[in-house]
C-alpha positions as CSV (number, residue, x, y, z in Angstrom):
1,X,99.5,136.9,134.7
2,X,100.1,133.3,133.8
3,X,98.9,131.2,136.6
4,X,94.6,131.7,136.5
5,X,93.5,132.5,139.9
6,X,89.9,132.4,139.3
7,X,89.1,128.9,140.6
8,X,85.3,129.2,140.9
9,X,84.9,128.7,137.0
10,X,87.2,125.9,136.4
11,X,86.1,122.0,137.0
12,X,88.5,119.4,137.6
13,X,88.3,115.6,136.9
14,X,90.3,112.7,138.2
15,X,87.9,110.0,137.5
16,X,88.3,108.3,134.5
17,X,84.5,107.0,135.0
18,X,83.5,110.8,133.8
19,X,81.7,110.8,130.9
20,X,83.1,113.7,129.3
21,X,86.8,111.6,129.3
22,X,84.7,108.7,127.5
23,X,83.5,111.7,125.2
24,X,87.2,113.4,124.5
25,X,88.3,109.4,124.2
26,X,86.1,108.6,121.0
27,X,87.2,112.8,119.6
28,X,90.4,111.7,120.0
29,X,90.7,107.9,118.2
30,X,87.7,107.3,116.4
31,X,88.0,109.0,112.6
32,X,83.9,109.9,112.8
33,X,83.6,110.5,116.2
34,X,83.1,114.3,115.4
35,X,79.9,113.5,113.6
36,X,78.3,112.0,115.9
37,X,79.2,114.6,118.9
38,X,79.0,117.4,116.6
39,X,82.3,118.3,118.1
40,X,86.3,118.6,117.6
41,X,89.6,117.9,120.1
42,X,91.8,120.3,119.2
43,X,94.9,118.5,120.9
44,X,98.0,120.7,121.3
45,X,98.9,124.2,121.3
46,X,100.0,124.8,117.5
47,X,96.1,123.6,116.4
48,X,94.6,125.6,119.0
49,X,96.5,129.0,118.4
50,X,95.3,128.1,114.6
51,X,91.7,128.2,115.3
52,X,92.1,131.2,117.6
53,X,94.0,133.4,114.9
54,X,90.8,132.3,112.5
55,X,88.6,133.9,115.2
56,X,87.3,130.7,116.4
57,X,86.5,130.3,120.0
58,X,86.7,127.0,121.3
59,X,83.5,125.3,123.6
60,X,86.2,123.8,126.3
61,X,89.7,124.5,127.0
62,X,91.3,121.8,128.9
63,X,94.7,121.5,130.6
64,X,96.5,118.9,132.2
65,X,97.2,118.7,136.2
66,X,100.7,119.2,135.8
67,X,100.5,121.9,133.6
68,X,97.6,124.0,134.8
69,X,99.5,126.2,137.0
70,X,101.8,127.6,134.0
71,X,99.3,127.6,131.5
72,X,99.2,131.3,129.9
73,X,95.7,133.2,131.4
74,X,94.4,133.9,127.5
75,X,94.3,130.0,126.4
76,X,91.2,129.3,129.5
77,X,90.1,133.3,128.6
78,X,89.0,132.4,125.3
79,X,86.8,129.2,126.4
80,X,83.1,129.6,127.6
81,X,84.2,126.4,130.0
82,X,88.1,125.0,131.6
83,X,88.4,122.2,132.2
84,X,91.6,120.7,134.6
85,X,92.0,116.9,134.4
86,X,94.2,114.3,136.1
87,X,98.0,114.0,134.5
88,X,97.3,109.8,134.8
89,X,93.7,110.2,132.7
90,X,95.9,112.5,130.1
91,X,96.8,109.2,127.8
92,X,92.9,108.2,128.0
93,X,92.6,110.8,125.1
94,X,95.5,112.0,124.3
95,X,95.9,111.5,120.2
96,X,100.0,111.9,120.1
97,X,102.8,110.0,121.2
98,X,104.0,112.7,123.2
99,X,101.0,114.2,124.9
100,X,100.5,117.8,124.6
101,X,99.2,119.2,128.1
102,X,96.5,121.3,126.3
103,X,93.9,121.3,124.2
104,X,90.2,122.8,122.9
105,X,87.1,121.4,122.7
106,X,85.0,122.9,119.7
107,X,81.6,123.0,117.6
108,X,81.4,120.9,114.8
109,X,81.3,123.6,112.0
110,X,78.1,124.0,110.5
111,X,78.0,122.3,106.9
112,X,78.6,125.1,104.0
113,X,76.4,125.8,100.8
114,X,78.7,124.2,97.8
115,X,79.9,127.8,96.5
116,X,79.9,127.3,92.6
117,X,83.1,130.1,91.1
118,X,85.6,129.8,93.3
119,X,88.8,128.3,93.1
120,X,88.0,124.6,94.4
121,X,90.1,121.4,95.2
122,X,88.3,118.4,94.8
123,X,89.2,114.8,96.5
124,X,88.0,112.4,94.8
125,X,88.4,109.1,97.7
126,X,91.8,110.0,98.6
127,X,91.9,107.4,101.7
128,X,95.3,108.2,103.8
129,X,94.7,111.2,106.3
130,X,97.9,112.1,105.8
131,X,97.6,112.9,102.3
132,X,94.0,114.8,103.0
133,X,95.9,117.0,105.7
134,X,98.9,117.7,103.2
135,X,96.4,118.7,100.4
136,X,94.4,121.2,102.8
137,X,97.4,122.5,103.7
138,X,98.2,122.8,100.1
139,X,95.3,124.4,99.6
140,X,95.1,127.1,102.4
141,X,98.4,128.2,101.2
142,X,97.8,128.6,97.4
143,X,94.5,130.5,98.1
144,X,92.2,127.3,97.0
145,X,89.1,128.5,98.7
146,X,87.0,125.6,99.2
147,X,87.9,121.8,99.6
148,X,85.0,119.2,98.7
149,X,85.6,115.4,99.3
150,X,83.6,112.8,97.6
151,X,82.0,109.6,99.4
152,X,85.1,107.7,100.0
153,X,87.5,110.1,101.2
154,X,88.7,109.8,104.5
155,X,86.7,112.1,107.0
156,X,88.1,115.6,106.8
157,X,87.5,116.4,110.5
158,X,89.1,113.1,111.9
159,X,92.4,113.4,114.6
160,X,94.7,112.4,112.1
161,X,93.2,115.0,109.0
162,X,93.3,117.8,111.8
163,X,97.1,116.9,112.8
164,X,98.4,117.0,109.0
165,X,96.7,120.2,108.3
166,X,98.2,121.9,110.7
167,X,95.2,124.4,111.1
168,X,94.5,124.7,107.4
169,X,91.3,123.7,108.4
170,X,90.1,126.5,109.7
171,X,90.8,128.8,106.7
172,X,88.9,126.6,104.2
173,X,85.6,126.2,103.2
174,X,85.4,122.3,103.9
175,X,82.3,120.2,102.4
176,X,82.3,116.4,102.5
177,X,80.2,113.0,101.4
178,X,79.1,114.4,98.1
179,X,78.0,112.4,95.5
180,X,80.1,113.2,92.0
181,X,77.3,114.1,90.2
182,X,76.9,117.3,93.1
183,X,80.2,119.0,91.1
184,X,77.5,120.1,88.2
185,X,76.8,122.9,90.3
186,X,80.8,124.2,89.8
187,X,80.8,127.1,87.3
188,X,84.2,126.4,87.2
189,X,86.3,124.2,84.9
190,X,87.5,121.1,86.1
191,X,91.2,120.0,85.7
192,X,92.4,116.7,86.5
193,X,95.9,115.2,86.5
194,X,97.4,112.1,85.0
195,X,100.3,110.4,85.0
196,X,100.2,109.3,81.6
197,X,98.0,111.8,79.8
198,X,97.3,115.4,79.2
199,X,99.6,118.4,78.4
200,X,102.9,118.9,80.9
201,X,101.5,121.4,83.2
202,X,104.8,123.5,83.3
203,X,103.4,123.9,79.6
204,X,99.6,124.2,80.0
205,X,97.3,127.6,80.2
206,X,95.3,126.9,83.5
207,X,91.8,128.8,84.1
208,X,91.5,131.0,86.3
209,X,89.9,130.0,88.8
210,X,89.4,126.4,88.2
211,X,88.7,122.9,90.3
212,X,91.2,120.2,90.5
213,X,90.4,117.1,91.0
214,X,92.8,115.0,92.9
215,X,92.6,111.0,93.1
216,X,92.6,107.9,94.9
217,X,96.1,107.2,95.3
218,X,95.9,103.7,93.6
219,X,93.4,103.9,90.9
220,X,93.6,108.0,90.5
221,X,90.8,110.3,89.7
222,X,87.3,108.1,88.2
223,X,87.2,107.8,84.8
224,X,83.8,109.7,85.0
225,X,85.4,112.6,86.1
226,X,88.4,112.2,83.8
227,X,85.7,112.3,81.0
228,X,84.0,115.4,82.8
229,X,87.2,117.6,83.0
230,X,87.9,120.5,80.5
231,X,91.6,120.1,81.3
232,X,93.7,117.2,82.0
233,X,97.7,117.5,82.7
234,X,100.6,115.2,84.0
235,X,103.4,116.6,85.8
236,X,106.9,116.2,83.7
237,X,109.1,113.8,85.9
238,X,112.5,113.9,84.5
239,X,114.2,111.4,87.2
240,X,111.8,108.9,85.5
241,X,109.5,108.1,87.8
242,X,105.9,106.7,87.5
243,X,104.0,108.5,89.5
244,X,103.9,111.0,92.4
245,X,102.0,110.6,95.3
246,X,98.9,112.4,95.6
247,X,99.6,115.0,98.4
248,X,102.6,116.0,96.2
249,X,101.0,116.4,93.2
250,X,98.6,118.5,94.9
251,X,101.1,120.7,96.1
252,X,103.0,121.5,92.2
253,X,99.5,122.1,90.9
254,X,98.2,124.0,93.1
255,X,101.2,126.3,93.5
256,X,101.2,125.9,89.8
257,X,97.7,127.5,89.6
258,X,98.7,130.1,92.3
259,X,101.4,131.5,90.1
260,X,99.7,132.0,86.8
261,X,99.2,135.2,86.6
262,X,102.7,136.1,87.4
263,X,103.9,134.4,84.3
């Protein structure tokens, strides 16, 4: 069955006066939002099959007008509450340039214990939500546990963090607006890169598991925790060069750590 018969449980809303579209409005634009509401817009179908397949079930799933009467029974099945709203109120929230006619409405998880030995990835005020995304996603993929951004970071729940992780989110253990001096509680060596610095990592014995620490994408990782590390590498650039950008660099050392013990 794709077309949900059962009426009596589903609200629709064509008034863009509802508070609940002033609610989805500030989940979808404003980077903090989330804190506030203690909730997230999922917007679009990739994002929302994500948190499903982690288990996940979403507060709210909503559906366009237009789209509602092809919309696939287990997307409103999984939801405690649908929710059918006018196709003109759709760009009131809508995130994307190209709305998606779907989307889920979730809790806010709840903020996790710091876990001290596991393999961690560390943002130290890495700014541009595109780069955060790219490094969870990084992360998620190379079996990097736990993700902890510092004060200064951009907000790892924000629309534009969700987008460019591409549901990484909702296999890490995410923990943000730490003060540095909260990483004492690691058991785990810290490794840091530079770009000037530091053994080649193609060269370099990496702990098992570790922490790395990756940096504001002008000024790079603080020279506190440059001092702090137990490990500091720079990636060999043989096209010359200065620097990579931070979500790449994440990416070669992570998958560099990932492969270790193959070697």
């Amino acid at each position: 069955m794709t077309y949900l018969e059962n009426q009596a449980s589903v609200t629709h809303i064509a008034s863009r006066a509802n508070s609940f579209i002033k609610t989805l409005k500030k989940l979808a634009h404003e980077s903090t939002a989330y804190r506030k509401e203690g909730l997230l817009w999922l917007e679009g179908d990739h994002l929302c099959r994500a948190a499903l397949a982690r288990g996940l079930s979403p507060q709210i799933a909503i559906f366009s007008e237009s789209y509602w009467p092809k919309a696939p029974a287990e997307w409103a099945a999984s939801a405690v509450k649908t929710l059918v709203i006018a196709d003109a109120l759709w760009s009131e929230f809508s995130g994307l340039e190209s709305p998606a006619p779907m989307g889920f409405v979730m809790v806010l998880p709840a903020t996790a214990p710091l876990l001290p030995d596991v393999a961690t990835v560390i943002l130290d005020r890495v700014q541009d939500a595109g780069n955060v995304g790219s490094i969870l996603r990084s992360a998620a993929a190379f079996g990097f546990k736990q993700v902890v951004a510092l004060k200064g970071t951009a907000a790892l729940w924000s629309p534009k963090v969700l987008r460019a992780g591409m549901g990484a989110h909702f296999g890490l253990q995410l923990i943000e607006g730490l003060e540095a001096d909260a990483l004492l509680a690691l058991s785990v060596p810290l490794v840091v890169t530079s770009s000037h610095e530091g053994a080649y990592l193609h060269e370099q014995d990496l702990p098992l598991p570790c922490a790395w620490v990756m940096g504001h994408e002008g000024q790079g990782v603080s020279s506190a925790l440059m001092a702090r590390a137990q490990v500091s590498v720079r990636i060999a650039q043989p096209g010359g060069e200065e620097s990579l950008n931070v979500g790449a660099a994440a990416a070669i050392c992570l998958y560099a750590s990932a492969t270790t013990v193959s070697r």
